[in-house]
GUVONU-855451 format. One record per residue: residue in one letter; x, y, z of N, C-alpha, C, O in turn. Coordinates in steps of 0.2 Angstrom, whole numbers, padded with zeros to 4 digits, always signed. Atoms other than C-alpha are relative to their C-alpha. Layout:
N
AXYZXYZXYZXYZ;...
END
This chain:
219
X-0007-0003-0002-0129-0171+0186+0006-0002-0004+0010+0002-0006;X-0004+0004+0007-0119-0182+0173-0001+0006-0006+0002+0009-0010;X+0000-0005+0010-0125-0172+0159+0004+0006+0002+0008+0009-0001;X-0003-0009+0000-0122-0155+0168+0011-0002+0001+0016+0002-0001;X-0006-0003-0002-0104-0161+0173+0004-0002-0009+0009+0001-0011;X-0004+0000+0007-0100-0168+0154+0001+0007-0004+0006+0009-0006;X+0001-0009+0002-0108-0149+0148+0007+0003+0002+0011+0005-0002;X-0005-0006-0001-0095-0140+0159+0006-0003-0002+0011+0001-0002;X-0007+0002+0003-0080-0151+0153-0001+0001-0007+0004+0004-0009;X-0001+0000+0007-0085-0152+0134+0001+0012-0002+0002+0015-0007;X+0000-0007-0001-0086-0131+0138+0006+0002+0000+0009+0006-0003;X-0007-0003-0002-0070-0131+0147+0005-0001-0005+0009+0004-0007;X-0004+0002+0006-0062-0141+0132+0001+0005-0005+0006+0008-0007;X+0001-0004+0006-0068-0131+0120+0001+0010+0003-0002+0014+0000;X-0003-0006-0002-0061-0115+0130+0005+0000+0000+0007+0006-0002;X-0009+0003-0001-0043-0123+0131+0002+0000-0007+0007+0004-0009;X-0001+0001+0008-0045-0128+0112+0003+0007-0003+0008+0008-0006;X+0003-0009+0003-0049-0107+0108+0006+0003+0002+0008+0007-0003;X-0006-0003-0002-0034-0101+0120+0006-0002-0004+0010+0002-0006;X-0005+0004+0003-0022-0115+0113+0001+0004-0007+0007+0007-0008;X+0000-0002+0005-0026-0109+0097+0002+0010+0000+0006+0011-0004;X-0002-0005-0001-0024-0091+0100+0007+0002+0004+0010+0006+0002;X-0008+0001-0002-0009-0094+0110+0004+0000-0007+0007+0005-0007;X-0002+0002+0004-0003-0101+0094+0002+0005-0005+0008+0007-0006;X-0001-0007+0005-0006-0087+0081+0003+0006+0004+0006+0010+0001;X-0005-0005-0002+0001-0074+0094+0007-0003+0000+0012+0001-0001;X-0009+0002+0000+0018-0084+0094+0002+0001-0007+0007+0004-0008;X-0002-0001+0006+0019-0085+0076-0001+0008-0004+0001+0009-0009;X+0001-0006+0003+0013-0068+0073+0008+0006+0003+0011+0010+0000;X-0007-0003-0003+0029-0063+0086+0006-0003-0003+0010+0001-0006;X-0006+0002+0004+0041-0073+0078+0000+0001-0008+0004-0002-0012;X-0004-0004+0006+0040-0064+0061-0002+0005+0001-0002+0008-0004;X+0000-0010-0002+0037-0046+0068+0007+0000+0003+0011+0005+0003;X-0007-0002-0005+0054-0049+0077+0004+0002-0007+0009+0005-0005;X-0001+0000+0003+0059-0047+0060-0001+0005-0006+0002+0006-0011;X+0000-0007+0004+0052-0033+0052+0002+0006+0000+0003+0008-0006;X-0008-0002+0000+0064-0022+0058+0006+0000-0001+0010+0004-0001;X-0008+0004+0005+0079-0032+0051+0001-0002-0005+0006-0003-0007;X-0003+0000+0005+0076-0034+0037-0001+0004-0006-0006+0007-0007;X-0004-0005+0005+0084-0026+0023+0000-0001-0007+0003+0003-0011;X-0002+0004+0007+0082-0036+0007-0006+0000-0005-0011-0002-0001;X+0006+0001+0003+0068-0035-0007-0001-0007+0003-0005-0009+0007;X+0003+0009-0001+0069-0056-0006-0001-0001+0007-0005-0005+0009;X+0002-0001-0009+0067-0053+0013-0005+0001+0003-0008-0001+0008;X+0007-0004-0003+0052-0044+0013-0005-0005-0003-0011-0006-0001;X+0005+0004+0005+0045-0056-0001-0001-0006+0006-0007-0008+0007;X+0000+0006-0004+0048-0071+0011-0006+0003+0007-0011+0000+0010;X+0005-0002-0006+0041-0060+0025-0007+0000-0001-0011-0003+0003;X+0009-0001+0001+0024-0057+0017-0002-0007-0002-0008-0007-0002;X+0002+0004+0001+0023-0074+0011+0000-0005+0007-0004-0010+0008;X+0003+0002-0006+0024-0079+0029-0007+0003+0006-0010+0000+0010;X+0005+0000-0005+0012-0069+0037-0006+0000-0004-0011+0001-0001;X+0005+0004+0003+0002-0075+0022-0004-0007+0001-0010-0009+0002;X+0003+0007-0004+0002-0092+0028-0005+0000+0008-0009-0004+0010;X+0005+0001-0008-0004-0086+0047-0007+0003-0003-0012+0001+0001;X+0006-0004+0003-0018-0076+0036-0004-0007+0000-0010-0008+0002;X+0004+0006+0003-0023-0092+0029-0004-0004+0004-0010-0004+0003;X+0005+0003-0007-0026-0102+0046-0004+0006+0004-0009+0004+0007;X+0004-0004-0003-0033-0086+0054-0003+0004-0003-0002+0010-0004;X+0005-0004+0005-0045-0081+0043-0003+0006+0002-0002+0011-0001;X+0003-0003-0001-0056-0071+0053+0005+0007+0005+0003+0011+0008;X-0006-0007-0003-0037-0058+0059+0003+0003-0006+0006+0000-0010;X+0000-0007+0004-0034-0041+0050+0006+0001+0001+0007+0006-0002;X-0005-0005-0002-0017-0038+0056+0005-0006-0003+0010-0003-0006;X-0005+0003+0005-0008-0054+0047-0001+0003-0008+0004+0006-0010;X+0000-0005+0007-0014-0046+0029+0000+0005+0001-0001+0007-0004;X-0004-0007-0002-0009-0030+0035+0006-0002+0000+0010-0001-0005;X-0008+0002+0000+0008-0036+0039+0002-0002-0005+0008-0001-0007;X-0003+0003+0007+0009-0045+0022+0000+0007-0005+0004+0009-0009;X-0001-0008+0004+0004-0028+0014+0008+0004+0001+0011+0007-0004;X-0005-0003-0003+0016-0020+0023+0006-0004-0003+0009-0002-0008;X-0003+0003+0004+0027-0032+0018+0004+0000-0008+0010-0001-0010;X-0001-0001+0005+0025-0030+0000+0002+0005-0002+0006+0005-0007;X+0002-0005+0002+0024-0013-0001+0009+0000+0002+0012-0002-0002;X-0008+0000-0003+0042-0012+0008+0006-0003-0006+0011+0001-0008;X-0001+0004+0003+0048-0026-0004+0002+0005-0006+0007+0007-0009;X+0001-0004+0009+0042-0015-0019+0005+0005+0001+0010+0005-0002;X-0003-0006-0002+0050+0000-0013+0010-0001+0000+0016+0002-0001;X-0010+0003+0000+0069-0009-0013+0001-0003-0008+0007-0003-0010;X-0002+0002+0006+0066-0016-0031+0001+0008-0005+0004+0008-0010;X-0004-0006+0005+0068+0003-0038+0007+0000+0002+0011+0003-0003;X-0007-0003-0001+0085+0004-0030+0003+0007-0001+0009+0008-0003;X+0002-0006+0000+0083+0021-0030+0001+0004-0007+0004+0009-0008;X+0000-0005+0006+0080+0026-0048-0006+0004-0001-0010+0002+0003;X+0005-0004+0000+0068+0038-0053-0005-0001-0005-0007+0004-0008;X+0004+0002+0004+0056+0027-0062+0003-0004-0004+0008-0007-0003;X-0004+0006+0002+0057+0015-0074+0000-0008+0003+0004-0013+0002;X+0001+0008-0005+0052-0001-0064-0007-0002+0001-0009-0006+0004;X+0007+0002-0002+0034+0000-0065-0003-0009-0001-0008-0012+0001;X+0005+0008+0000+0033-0020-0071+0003-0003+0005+0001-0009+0006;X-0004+0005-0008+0045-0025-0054-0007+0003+0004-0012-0001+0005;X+0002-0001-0006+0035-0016-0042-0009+0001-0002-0013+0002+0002;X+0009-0001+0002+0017-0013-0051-0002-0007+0005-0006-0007+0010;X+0004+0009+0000+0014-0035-0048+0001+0003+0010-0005+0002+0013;X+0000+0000-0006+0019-0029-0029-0006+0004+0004-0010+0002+0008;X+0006-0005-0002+0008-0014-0026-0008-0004-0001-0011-0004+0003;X+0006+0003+0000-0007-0024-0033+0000-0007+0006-0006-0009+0008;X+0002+0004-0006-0003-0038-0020-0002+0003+0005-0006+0000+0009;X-0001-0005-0006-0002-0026-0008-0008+0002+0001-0011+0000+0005;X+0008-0003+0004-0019-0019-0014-0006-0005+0003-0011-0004+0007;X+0004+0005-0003-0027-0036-0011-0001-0002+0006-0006-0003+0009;X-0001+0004-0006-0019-0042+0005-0005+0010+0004-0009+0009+0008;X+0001-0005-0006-0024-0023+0013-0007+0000-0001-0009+0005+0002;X+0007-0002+0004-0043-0023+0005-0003-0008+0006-0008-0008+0009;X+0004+0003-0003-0043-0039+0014+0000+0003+0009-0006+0003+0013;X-0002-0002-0008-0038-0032+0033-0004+0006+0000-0004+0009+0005;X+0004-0004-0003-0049-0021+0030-0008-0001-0001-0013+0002+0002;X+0005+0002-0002-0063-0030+0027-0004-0003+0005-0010-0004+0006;X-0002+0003-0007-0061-0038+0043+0000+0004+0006-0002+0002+0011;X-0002-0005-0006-0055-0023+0054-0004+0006-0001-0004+0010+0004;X+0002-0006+0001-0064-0010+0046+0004+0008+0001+0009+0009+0005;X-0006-0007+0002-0055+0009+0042+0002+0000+0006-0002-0001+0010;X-0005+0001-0006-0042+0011+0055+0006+0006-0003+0006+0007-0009;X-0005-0004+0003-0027+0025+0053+0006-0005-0002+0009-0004-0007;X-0005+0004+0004-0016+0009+0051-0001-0002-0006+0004+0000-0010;X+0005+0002+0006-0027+0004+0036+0002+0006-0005+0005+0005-0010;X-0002-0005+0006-0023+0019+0027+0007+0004+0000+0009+0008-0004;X-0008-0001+0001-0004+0023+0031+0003-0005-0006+0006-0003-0011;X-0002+0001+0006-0002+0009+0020-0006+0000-0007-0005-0004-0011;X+0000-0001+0007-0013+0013+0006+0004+0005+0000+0008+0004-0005;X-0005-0003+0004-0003+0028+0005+0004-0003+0000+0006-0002-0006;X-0006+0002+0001+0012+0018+0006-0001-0003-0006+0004-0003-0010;X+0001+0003+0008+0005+0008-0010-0001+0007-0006+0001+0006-0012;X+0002-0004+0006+0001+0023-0020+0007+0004-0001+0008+0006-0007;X-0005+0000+0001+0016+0028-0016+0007-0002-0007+0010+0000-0011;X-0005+0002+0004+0026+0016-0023-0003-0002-0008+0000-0004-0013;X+0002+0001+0009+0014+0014-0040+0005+0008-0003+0008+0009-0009;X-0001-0010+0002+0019+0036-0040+0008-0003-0003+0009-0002-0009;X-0006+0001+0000+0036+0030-0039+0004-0004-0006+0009-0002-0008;X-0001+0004+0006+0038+0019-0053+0000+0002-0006+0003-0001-0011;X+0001-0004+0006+0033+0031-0065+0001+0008+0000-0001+0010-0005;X+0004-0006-0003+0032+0049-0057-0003+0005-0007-0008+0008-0007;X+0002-0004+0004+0031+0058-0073-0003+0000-0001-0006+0005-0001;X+0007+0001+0002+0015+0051-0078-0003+0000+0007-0007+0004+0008;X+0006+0001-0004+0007+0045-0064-0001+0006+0008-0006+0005+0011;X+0000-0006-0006+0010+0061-0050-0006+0003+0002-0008+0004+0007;X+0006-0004+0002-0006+0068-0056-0006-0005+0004-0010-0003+0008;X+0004+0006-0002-0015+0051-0051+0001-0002+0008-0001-0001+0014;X-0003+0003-0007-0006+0043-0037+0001+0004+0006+0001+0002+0012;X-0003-0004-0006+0001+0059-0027-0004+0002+0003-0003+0003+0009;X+0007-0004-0004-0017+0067-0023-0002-0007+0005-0004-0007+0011;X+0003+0008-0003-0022+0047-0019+0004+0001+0006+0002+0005+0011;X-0004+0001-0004-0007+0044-0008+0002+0005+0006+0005+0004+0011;X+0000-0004-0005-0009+0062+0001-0008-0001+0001-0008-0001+0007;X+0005+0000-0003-0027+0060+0004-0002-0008+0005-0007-0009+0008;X+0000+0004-0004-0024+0043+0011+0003+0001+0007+0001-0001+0012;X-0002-0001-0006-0012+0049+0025-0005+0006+0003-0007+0006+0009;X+0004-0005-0004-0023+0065+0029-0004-0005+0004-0004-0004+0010;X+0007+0004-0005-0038+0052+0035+0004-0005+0002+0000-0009+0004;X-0003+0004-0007-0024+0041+0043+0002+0005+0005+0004+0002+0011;X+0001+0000-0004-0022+0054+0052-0006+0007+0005-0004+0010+0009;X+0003-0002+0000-0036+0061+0054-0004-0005+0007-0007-0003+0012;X+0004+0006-0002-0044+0044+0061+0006-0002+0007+0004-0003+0012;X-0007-0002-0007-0026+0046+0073+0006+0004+0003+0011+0001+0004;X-0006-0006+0001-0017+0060+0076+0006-0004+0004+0012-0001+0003;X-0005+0002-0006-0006+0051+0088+0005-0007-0002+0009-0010+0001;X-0003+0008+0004-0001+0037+0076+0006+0002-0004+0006+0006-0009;X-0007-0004+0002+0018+0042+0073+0001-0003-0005+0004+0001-0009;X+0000-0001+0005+0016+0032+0059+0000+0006-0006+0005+0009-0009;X+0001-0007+0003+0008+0047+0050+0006+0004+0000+0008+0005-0006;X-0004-0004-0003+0022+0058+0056+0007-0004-0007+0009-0001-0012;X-0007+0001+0003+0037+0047+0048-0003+0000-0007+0001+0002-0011;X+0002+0001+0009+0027+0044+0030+0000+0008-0001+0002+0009-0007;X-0003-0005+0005+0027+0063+0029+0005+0003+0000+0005+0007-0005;X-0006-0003+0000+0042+0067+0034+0005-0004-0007+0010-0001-0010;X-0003+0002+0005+0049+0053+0020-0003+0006-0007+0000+0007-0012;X+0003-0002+0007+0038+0063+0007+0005+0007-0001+0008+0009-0006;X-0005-0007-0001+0047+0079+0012+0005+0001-0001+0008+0006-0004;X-0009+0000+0000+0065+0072+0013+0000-0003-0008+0006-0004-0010;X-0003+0002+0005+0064+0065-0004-0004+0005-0007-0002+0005-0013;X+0004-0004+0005+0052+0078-0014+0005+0007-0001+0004+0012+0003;X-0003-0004+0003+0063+0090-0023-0003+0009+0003-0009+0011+0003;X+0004-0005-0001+0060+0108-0017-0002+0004-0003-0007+0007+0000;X+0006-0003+0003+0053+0117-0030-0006-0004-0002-0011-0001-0005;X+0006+0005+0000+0040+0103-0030-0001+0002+0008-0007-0001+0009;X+0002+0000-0007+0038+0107-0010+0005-0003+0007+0004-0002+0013;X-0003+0004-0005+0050+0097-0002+0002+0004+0006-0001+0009+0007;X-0006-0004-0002+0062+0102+0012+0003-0005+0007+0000-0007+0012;X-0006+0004-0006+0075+0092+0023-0002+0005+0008-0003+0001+0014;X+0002-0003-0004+0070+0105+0036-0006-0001+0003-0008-0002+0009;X+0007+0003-0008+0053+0101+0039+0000-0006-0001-0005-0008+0001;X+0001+0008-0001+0056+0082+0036+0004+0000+0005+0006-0006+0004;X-0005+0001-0004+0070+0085+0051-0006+0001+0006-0006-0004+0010;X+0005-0001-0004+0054+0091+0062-0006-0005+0000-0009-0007+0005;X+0004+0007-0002+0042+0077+0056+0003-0006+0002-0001-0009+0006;X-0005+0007-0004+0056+0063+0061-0001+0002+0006-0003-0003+0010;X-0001+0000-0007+0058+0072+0077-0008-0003+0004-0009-0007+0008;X+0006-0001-0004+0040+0074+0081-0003-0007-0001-0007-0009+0004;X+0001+0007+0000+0037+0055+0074+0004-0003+0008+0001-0005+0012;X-0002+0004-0005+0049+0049+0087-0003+0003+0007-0003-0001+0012;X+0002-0001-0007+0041+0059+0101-0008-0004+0000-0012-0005+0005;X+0008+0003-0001+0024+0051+0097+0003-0009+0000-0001-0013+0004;X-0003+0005+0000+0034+0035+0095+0002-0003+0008+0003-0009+0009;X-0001+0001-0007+0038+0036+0115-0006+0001+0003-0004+0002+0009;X+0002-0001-0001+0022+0039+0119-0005-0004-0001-0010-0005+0003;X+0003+0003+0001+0014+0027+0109-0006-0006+0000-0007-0009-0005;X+0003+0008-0003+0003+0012+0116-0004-0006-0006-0010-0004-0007;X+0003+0005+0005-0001-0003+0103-0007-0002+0004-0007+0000+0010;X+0007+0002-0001-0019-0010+0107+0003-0008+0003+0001-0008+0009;X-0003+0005-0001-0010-0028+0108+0006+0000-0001+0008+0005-0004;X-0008+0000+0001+0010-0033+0108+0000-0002-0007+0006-0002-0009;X+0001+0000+0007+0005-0037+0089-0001+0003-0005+0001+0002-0011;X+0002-0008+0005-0002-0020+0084+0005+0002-0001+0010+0000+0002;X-0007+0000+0001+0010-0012+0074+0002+0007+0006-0001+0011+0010;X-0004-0003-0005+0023-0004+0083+0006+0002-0006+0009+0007-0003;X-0002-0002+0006+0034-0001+0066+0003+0004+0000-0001+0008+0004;X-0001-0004+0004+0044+0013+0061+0006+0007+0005+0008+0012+0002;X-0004-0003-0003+0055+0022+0075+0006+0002-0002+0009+0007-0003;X-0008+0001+0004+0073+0015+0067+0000+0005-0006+0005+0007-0008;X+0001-0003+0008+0066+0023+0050+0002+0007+0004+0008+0010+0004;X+0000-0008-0004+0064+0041+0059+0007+0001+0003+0009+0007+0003;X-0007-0004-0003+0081+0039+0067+0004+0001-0006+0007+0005-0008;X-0004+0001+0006+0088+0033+0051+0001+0005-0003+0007+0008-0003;X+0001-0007+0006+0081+0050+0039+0004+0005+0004+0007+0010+0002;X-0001-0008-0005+0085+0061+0055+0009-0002-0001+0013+0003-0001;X-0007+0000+0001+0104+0054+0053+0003+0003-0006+0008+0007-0006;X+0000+0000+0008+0104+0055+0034+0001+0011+0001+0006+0015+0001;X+0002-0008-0002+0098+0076+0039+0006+0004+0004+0008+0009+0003;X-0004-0004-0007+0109+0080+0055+0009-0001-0004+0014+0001-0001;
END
């Protein structure tokens, strides 16, 4: 009787421990999401992804901190052009390849997911961007067949919706562009964006303010 009651305490302990600790990585994984929407600064993002670097590190065996550092980077990279039109490939290459790493790991982990490949397009992205005359050929076929099988994998991920409507609103129209149909992927991002349900309060949830932002830029 002694043994069995030490078993259900060294059990209960070690149920406490698991929770404690899960408790723990959900608080710090909220206290830098509360900030992914605010901030505005390459150094900002660089800070962000080095923090949700650090939760990677104690929770090795969770997909959605190096997702968020990716994401992170990738964001980062995209503010060190400052919007020129190339010309930056040694600022934002070193970013895109971090990016590269951190998402290779969230997906070794989580396995193909429509979040998983929103950003690799967003990385191929910004390699395209860095150079477009050259690399368009390379990176652009990449970066549209990455969002087709994100949203292929979920149509309902508003994601998808706001990354094409960016493609739309900044692609020149004799290249395909058009403020018109990047005015109805914004729209149709934010209706999927009210409808949405994350899997946990830590999945992403990303990208609404961006959708109002372009549709204001538009209207």
């Amino acid at each position: 009787m002694k043994k069995f009651i030490s078993l259900l305490l060294i059990c209960t302990l070690a149920k406490t421990a698991v929770f404690s600790q899960s408790d723990k990585y959900v608080k710090a994984m909220e206290d830098k999401l509360a900030q992914v929407e605010k901030t505005g600064s390459a150094d900002g993002w660089k800070d962000l992804a080095n923090g949700f670097e650090r939760i990677a590190d104690v929770e090795k065996s969770q997909w959605l901190p190096y997702y968020y550092a990716a994401l992170s980077r990738v964001m980062g990279g995209y503010m060190l052009g400052n919007g020129q039109a190339g010309g930056f490939a040694d600022k934002t290459d070193p970013e895109a390849d971090k990016a590269d790493e951190l998402i290779s790991k969230a997906l070794s982990l989580s396995g193909e997911n429509s979040e998983i490949w929103c950003i690799r397009k967003m990385i191929a992205t910004l390699r395209m961007s860095a150079d477009p005359m050259n690399r368009w050929q390379t990176y652009g076929p990449a970066a549209a067949e990455a969002l087709q099988k994100a949203k292929q994998m979920d149509p309902a991920n508003p994601r998808v919706y706001l990354l094409e409507g960016q493609d739309k609103f900044y692609t020149p129209e004799q290249f395909g562009g058009s403020k018109s149909e990047a005015k109805a992927l914004f729209e149709e991002a934010l209706k999927k964006f009210e409808s949405f349900k994350p899997a946990t309060p830590i999945h992403p949830t990303w990208g609404a303010s961006q959708a109002k932002y372009f549709l204001g830029q538009i209207q």
